[in-house]
DOFIFI-902256 format. One record per residue (C-alpha): x, y, z; residue in one letter. Coordinates in steps of 0.2 Angstrom, whole numbers, padded with zeros to 4 digits, always signed. Layout:
<pts>
XYZA...
</pts>
This chain:
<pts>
+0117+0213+0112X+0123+0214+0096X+0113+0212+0078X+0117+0205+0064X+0111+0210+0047X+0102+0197+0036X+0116+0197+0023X+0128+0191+0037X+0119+0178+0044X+0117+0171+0026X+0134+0173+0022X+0139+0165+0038X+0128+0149+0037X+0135+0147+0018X+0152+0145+0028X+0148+0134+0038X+0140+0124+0025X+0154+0121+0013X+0165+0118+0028X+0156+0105+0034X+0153+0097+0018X+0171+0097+0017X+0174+0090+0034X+0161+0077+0028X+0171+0074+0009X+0188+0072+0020X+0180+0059+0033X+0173+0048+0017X+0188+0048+0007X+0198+0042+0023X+0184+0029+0027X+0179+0035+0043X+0161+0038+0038X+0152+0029+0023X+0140+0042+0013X+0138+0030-0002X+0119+0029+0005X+0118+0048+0001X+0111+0053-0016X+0121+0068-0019X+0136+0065-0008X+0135+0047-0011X+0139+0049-0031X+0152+0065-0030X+0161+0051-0018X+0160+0036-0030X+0165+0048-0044X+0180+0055-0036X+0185+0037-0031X+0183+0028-0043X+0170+0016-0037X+0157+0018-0049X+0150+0003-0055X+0150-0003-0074X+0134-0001-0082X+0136-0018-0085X+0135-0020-0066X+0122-0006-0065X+0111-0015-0075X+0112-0034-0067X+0110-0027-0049X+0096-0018-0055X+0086-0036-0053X+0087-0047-0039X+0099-0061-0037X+0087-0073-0028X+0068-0072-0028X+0060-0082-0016X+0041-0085-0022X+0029-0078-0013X+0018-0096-0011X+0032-0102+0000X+0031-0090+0014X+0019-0091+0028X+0007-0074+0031X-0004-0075+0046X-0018-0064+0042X-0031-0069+0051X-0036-0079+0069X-0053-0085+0075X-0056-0096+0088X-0071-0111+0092X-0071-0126+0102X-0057-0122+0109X-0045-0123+0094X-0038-0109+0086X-0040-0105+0067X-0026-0096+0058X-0028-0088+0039X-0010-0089+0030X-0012-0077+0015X+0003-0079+0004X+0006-0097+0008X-0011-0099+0005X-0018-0112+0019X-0028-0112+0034X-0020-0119+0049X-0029-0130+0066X-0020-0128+0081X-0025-0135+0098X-0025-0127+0115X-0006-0133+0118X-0001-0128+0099X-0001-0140+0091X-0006-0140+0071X-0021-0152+0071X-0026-0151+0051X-0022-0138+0038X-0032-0134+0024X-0021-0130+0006X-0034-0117-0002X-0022-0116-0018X-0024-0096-0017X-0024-0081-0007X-0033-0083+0012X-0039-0067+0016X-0047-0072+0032X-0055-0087+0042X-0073-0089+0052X-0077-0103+0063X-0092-0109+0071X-0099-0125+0083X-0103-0132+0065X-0089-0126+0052X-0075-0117+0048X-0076-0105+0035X-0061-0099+0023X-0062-0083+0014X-0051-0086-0001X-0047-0079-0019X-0046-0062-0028X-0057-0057-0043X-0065-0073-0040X-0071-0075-0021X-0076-0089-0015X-0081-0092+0004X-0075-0111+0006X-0087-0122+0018X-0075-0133+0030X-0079-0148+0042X-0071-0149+0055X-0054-0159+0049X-0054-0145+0037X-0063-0154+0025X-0068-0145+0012X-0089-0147+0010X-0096-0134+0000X-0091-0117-0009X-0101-0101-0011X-0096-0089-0024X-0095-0071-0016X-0087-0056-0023X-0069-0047-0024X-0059-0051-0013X-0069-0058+0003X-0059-0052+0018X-0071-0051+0033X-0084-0062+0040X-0098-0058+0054X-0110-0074+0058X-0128-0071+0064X-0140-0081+0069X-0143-0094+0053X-0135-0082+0041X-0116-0074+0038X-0110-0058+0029X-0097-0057+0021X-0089-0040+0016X-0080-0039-0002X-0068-0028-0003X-0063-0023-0019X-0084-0022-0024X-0088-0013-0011X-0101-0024-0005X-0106-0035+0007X-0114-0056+0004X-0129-0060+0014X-0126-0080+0014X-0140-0093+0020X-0128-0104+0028X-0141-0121+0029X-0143-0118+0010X-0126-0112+0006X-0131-0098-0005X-0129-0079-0008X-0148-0071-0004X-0143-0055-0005X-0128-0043-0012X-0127-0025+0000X-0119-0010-0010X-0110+0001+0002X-0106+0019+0003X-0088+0016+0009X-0072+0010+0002X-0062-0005+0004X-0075-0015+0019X-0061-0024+0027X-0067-0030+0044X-0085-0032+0052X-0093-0034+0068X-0112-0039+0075X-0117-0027+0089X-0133-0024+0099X-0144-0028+0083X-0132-0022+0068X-0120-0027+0058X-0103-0014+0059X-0090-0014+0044X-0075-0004+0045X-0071+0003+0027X-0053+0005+0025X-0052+0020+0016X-0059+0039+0013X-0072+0040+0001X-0073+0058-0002X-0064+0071-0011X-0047+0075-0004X-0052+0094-0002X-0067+0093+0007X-0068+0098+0025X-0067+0083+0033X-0057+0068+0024X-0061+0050+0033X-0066+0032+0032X-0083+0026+0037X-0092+0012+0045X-0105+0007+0039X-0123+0001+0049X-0133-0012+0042X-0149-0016+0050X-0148-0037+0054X-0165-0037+0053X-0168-0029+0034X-0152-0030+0028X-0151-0013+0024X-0136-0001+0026X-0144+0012+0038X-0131+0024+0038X-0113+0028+0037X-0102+0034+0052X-0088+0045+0048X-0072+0042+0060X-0061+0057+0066X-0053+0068+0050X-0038+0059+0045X-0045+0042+0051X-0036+0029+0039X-0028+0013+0035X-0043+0006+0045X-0038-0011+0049X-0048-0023+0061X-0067-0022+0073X-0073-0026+0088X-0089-0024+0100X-0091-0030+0118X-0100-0041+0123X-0116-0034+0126X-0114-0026+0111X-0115-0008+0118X-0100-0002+0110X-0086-0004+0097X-0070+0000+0092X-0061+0003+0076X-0041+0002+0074X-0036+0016+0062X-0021+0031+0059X-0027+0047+0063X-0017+0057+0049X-0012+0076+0053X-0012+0081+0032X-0016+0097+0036X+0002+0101+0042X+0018+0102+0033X+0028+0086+0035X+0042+0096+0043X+0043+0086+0059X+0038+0071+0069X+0039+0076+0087X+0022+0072+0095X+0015+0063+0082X+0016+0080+0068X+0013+0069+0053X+0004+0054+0057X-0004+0050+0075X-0010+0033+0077X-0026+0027+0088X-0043+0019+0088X-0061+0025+0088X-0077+0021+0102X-0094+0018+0093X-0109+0020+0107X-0121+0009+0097X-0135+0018+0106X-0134+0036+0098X-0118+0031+0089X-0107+0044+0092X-0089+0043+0089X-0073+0045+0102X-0056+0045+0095X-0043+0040+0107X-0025+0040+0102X-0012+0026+0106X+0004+0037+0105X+0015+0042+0117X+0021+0057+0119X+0038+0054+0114X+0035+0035+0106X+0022+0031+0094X+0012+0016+0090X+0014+0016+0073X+0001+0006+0064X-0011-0002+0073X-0021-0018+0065X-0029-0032+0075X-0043-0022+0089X-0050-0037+0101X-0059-0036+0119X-0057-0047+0131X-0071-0061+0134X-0075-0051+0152X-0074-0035+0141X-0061-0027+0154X-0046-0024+0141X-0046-0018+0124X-0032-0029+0115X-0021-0019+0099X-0009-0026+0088X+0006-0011+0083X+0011-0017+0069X+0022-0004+0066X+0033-0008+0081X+0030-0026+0083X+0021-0023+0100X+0002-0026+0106X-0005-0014+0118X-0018-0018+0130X-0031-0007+0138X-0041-0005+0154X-0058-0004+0146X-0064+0005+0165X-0051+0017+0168X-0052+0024+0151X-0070+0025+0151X-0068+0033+0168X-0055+0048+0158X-0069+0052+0145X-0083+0055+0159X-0068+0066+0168X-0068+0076+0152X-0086+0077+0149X-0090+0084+0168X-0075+0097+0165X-0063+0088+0178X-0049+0083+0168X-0034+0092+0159X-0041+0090+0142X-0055+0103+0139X-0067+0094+0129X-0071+0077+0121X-0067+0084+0105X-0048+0087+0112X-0046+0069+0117X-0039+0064+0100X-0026+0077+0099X-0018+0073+0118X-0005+0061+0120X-0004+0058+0139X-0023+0052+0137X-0020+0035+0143X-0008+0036+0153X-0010+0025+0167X-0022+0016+0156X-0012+0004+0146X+0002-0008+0145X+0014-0010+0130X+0021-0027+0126X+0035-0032+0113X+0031-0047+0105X+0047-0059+0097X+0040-0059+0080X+0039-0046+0065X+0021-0038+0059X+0011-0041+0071X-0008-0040+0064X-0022-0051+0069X-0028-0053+0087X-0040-0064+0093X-0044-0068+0111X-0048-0085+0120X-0048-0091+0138X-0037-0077+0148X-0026-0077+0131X-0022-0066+0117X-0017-0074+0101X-0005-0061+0088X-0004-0065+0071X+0014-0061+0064X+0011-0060+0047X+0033-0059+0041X+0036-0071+0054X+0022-0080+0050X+0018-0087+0068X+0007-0084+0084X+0010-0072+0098X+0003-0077+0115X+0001-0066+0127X-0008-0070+0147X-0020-0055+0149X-0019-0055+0168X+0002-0058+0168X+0005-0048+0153X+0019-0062+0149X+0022-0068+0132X+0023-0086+0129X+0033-0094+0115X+0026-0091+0098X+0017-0103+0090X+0023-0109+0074X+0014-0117+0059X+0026-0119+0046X+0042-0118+0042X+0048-0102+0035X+0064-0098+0020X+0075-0084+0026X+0069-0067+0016X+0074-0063+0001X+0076-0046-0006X+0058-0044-0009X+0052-0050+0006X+0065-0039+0016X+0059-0024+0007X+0040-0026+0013X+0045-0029+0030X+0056-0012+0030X+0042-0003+0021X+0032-0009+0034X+0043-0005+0049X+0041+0008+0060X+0057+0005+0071X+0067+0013+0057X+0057+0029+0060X+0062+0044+0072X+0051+0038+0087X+0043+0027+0078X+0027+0036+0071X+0026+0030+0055X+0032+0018+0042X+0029+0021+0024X+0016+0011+0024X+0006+0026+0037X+0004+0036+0020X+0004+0022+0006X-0007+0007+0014X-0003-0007+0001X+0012+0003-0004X-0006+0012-0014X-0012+0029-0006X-0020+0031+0010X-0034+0046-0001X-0026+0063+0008X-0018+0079+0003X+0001+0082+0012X+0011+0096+0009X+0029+0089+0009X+0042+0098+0009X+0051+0094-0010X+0042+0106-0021X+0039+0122-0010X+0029+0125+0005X+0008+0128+0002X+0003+0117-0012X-0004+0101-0005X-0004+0086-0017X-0014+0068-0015X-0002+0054-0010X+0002+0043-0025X+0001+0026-0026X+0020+0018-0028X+0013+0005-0042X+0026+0005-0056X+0034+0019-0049X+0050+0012-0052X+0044+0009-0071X+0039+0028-0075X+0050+0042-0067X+0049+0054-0064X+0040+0052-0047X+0030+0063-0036X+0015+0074-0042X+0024+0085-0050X+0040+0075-0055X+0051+0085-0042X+0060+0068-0040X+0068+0061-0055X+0066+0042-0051X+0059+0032-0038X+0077+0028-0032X+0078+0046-0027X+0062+0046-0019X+0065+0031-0008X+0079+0039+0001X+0073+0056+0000X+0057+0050+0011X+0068+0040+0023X+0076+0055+0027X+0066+0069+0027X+0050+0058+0031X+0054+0046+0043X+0069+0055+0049X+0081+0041+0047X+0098+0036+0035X+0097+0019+0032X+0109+0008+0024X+0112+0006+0003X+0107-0011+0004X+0090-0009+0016X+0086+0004+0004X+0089-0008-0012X+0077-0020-0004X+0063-0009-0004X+0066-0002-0021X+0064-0022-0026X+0051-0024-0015X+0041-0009-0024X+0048-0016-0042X+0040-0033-0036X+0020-0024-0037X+0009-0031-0049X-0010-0025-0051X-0026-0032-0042X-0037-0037-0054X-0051-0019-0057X-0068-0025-0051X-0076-0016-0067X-0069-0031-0078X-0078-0047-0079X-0073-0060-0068X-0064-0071-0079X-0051-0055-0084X-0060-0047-0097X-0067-0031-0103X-0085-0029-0102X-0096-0023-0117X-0097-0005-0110X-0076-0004-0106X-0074-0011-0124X-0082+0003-0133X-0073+0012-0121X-0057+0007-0125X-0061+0015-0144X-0067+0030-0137X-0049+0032-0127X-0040+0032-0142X-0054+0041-0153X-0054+0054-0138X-0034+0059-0138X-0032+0050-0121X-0020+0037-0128X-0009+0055-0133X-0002+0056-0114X-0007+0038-0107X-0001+0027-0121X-0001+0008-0117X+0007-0002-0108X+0010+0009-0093X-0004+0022-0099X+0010+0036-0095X+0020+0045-0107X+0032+0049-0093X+0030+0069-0096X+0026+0082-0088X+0010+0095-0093X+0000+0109-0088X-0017+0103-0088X-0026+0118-0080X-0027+0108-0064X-0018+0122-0054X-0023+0139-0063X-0027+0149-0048X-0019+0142-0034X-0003+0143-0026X+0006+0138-0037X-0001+0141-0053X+0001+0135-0072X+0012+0122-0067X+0016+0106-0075X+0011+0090-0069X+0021+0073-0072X+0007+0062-0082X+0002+0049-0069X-0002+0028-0074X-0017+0023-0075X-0014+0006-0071X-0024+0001-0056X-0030+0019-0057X-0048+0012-0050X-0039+0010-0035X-0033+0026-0031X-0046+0038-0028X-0049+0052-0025X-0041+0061-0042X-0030+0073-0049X-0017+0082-0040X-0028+0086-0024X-0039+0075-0027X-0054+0085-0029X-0063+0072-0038X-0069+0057-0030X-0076+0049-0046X-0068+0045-0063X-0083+0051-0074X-0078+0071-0067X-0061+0069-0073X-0066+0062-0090X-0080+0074-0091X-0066+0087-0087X-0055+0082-0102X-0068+0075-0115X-0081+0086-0113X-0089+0086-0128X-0093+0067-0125X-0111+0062-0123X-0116+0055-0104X-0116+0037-0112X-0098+0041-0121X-0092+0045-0102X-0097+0032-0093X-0092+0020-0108X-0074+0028-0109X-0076+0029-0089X-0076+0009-0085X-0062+0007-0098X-0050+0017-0089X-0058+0010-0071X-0053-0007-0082X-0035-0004-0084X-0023-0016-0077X-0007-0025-0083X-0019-0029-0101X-0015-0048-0100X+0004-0043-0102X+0012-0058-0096X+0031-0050-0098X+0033-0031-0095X+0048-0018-0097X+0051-0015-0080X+0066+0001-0082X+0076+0007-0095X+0094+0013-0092X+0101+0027-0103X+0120+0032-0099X+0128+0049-0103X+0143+0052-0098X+0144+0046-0078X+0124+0053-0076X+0111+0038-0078X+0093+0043-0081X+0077+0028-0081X+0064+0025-0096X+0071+0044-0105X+0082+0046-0120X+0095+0061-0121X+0103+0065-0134X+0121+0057-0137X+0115+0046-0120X+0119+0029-0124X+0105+0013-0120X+0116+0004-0111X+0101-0009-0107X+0084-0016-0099X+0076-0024-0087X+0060-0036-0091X+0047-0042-0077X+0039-0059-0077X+0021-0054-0073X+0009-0071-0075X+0010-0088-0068X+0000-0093-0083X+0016-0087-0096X+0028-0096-0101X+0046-0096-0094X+0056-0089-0109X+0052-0074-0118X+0062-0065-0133X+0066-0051-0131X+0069-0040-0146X+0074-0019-0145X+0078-0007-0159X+0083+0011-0159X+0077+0021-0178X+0079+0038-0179X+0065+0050-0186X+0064+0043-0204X+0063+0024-0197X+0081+0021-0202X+0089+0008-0190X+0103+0014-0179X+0106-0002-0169X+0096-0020-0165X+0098-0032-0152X+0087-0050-0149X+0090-0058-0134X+0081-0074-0126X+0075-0076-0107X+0073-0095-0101X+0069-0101-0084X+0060-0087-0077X+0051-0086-0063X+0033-0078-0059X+0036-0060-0056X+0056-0061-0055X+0065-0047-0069X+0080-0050-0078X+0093-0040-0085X+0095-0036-0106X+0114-0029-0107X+0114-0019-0125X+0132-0011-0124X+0138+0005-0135X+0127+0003-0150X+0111+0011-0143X+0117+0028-0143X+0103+0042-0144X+0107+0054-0159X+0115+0071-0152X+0108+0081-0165X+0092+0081-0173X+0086+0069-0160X+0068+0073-0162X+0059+0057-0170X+0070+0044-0161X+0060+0027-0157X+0068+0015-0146X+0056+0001-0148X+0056-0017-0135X+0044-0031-0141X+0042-0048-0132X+0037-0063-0137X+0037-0081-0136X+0047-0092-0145X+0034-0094-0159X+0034-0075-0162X+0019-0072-0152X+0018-0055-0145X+0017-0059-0125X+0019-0040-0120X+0012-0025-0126X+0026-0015-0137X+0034-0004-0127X+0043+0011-0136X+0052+0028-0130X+0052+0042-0143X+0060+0058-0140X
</pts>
């Protein structure tokens, strides 16, 4: 056989390269193939025909043309079943919906806010509504409301027992004992885990499935926990920690005799490179069986060897506990077990007479249930909830907003059960559902939200591919990612744009279309904070985060996280990577908006605590000082703002760069974000661009009416925002905006090069 030398084999693949670029070139220019979706190819083609848009044009599409809000669209995120009626919770329309055995909707209830979830009992029905401010609301039932019960942040699971109800508060990290003949909180449980977002009452205990890791990203073993808490002292006992990579755990359930339970969750494979998908290489997908007796754990995946189940939510059993229901929300499909057989597989293993060596290797084999489970495809998008009742099991379709039925002895699916009407999608809307869809991945593994629950973090370390091989970074929350490029740990990506499409292709393995990706860039523009849980209830700053916020600017942190966005868009060596693989190297300056919500920290997330990092940067501040300057940053959120800069297009030549000056680069315009419902509709917006001795270069003043809550417009300012070429050092380019009374309404926002 003949070799070929290194320097050939190069030379050779170089060849081939620029020919088939070429091939590729000749194609678009003839229209055969459109590679306008392609960042690199895509813009040499619109150069070099032409088609480039006006900035004008740039500018205006940046913003939406339609924004449905979010009130109007019905988001079932809940089911629960008693007396034979079923109980649907509709999140984003904000109602609770009554349907009868044939369908029917009986009564709703209009909660006049987020429904996180829905309880019901021989005596009540129970709504878990509101954020910051949650309230369990006590229904008759006709839906009545009788009685409200003040709980914690965010109330998003409830478990009934005997004459009390717990209620777990996801945002505080704890769980509400209620008294549920006097109406009243008894008792407040602070839990180890993070995000409790689901609960079940088994064989004496009380289970609550945390949503996320709470541990540093390096440690050994990264997972989420459940929680026990004893139902007799109402003391968490211990925590159970689920399989390494168990995340984005999403429902609970026990059988009937309360023997054992099972926890919906993705098993993430972080410690790979994301270089593939085949067989699950990235992100595996599955659930985990408690034995309530000794509580040990089994992880059993729900993946296929060449088809995954991306995303699973709703976990219910059967009322004869012979099949384990699962909602793939990922692939708009539920998936049903054989409780038995399965059972009968782990005792195969554990006597040696099965393929799989040990219990420990169940999680990592595909073929596992085999012959053990049946996969249905359900007509509705995002399916999430389950519920089960009399041979049935009911699907909640949260972007569909209906109810799946399936017969658990046929398997047939029955026409969905609608509650409401619903508007067609509008860009937003569109966005969240192909940021939540795992049909548009390469054997449908994944969607982005495996790695960014929430569009947030899912709390691991991946080593992707865009900044070099070997230096794992911590998944970063896509809040105002669109508002502060560049994007990515280490800035590799120059704006969210870029990020979008490089993570569809090199992620999910998968082109899509300009326009689909447009819609998940507006959908990802659209996310506004939750409210921190270390602010008082009613939004503002407690005592301790008020001398706080002093010691933030006292302390030189305002110096790289000035207000609003708490970023000053740059890139710095911090020391963070002195000694690793990739030394002294310079880190983009992350927001810390909403940072309370994105543990663990730093770039590989060694910290699971904000007090570490501030004792690492401040540390000459005293221990009160630090805690103090620690629940001021845990604080930060959008600051009241009720208008926001939401990007900042600067133009030179044919290149466009977001919320950066360059010199001779012209500010061709803006875009501002309506972020309150409790602002007024019309803000005036006012920019200015001064060079380094305050002299003004150029000024423009515009007024916004009519718009609505969390919808941007487009601020055009043409040729007279142009960045000084030389001696550019000093330039301001300043946006204020305020009412029409001159009442500031946004926190200055101001670019200096």
């Amino acid at each position: 056989m003949k070799s070929y030398s290194k320097k050939k084999i190069f030379l050779a693949a170089c060849i081939c390269v620029v020919f088939f670029s070429g091939v590729l070139l000749c194609m678009a220019f003839a229209g055969k193939i459109d590679l306008s979706g392609t960042p690199i190819l895509g813009s040499l083609i619109a150069r070099l025909t032409g088609n480039q848009a006006s900035y004008t044009d740039m500018i205006t599409s940046a913003v939406a043309s339609s924004v449905t809000p979010s009130t109007e669209y019905t988001s079932i995120t809940d089911l629960t079943t008693a007396n034979g009626y079923l109980y649907a919770a509709d999140k984003t329309g904000q109602h609770v919906y009554k349907l009868s055995p044939s369908g029917t909707v009986e009564s709703v209830y209009a909660a006049g806010t987020q429904v996180n979830g829905v309880c019901a009992t021989n005596d009540a029905v129970y709504a878990l509504v509101g954020g910051a401010n949650g309230t369990v609301t006590v229904l008759d039932s006709a839906l009545q409301q009788t009685a409200t019960v003040a709980v914690g942040h965010t109330p998003s699971a409830m478990a009934v027992y005997g004459n009390k109800a717990y209620v777990a508060n996801r945002f505080d990290n704890t769980v509400s004992v209620l008294d549920l003949t006097a109406r009243t909180v008894t008792d407040t449980i602070a839990l180890e885990g993070r995000e409790p977002i689901d609960m079940v009452a088994a064989n004496g205990k009380l289970y609550v499935a945390c949503h996320l890791p709470n541990e540093a990203s390096t440690e050994a073993v990264v997972s989420a926990d459940v929680v026990v808490i004893d139902l007799t002292t109402d003391k968490a006992v211990r925590s159970i920690a689920l399989i390494n990579g168990a995340g984005s755990v999403k429902s609970i359930a026990a059988t009937s005799d309360g023997s054992a339970v099972f926890v919906s969750h993705i098993i993430a494979r972080y410690t790979y490179p994301t270089t593939q998908l085949d067989r699950g290489w990235i992100n595996t997908n599955g659930f985990s069986v408690i034995d309530t007796t000794n509580h040990t754990v089994q992880a059993v995946l729900l993946d296929e060897v060449e088809l995954g189940a991306a995303n699973p939510w709703g976990i219910a059993v059967s009322e004869d506990d012979s099949q384990l229901v699962v909602a793939l929300s990922g692939t708009d499909e539920v998936m049903m077990i054989d409780i038995a057989a399965m059972n009968q597989k782990i005792a195969a293993v554990k006597a040696g007479t099965c393929v799989v060596a040990s219990t420990d290797k169940i999680a990592d084999y595909l073929p596992f249930l085999d012959d053990c489970r049946t996969r249905i495809s359900l007509n509705g998008k995002g399916a999430r909830a389950v519920t089960v009742a009399d041979g049935k099991a009911y699907i909640g379709q949260y972007f569909t907003g209906d109810i799946a039925v399936v017969d658990l002895t046929t398997k047939a699916t029955a026409t969905p059960l609608t509650v409401a009407t619903q508007p067609e999608n509008d860009a937003v809307r569109t966005g969240e559902i192909l940021f939540s869809d795992a049909n548009l991945c390469y054997q449908k593994w994944q969607s982005c939200l495996s790695c960014h629950p929430d569009a947030l973090a899912d709390g691991l370390n991946w080593d992707n591919m865009n900044d070099g091989l070997g230096n794992p970074k911590s998944a970063k929350s896509l809040l105002y990612s669109h508002r502060t490029p560049p994007v990515m740990v280490t800035g590799i990506r120059d704006t969210a744009e870029t990020a979008v499409r490089a993570g569809m292709k090199f992620i999910q393995f998968n082109v899509m279309d300009e326009t689909q990706l447009d819609h998940i860039d507006k959908y990802l523009m659209s996310l506004q904070p939750v409210q921190s849980p270390y602010r008082n209830t009613d939004g503002t700053l407690t005592e301790s985060a008020q001398r706080g916020a002093a010691l933030f600017e006292s302390a030189g942190c305002v110096t790289c996280h000035p207000a609003p966005l708490y970023t000053d868009m740059q890139a710095h060596d911090v020391g963070t990577t002195a000694g690793g693989n990739w030394e002294n190297r310079a880190m983009d300056t992350p927001t810390l908006v909403e940072v309370w919500r994105t543990g663990a920290w730093l770039h590989d997330g060694r910290y699971c605590n904000i007090q570490d990092v501030v004792r690492l940067f401040a540390p000459d501040l005293s221990d009160d000082e630090v805690e103090d300057l620690t629940n001021f940053v845990l604080s930060i959120g959008h600051e009241g703002e009720e208008y926001g800069v939401e990007q900042v297009f600067v133009t030179a030549g044919e290149d466009v760069t977001l919320c950066d000056l360059v010199p001779g680069g012209t500010i061709a315009g803006i875009t501002v974000r309506r972020q309150l419902s409790s602002s007024a509709s019309t803000a005036v917006v006012k920019a200015e661009l001064t060079d380094a001795s305050g002299n003004r270069l150029a000024s423009h003043e515009e007024t916004l009416s009519n718009m609505a809550v969390n919808t941007a417009a487009a601020v055009v300012l043409g040729d007279d925002f142009t960045v000084p070429s030389e001696n550019t050092t000093g330039t301001t380019f300043t946006i204020t905006i305020t009412d029409e009374t001159g009442k500031l309404i946004g926190s200055p926002y101001i670019l200096t090069y």
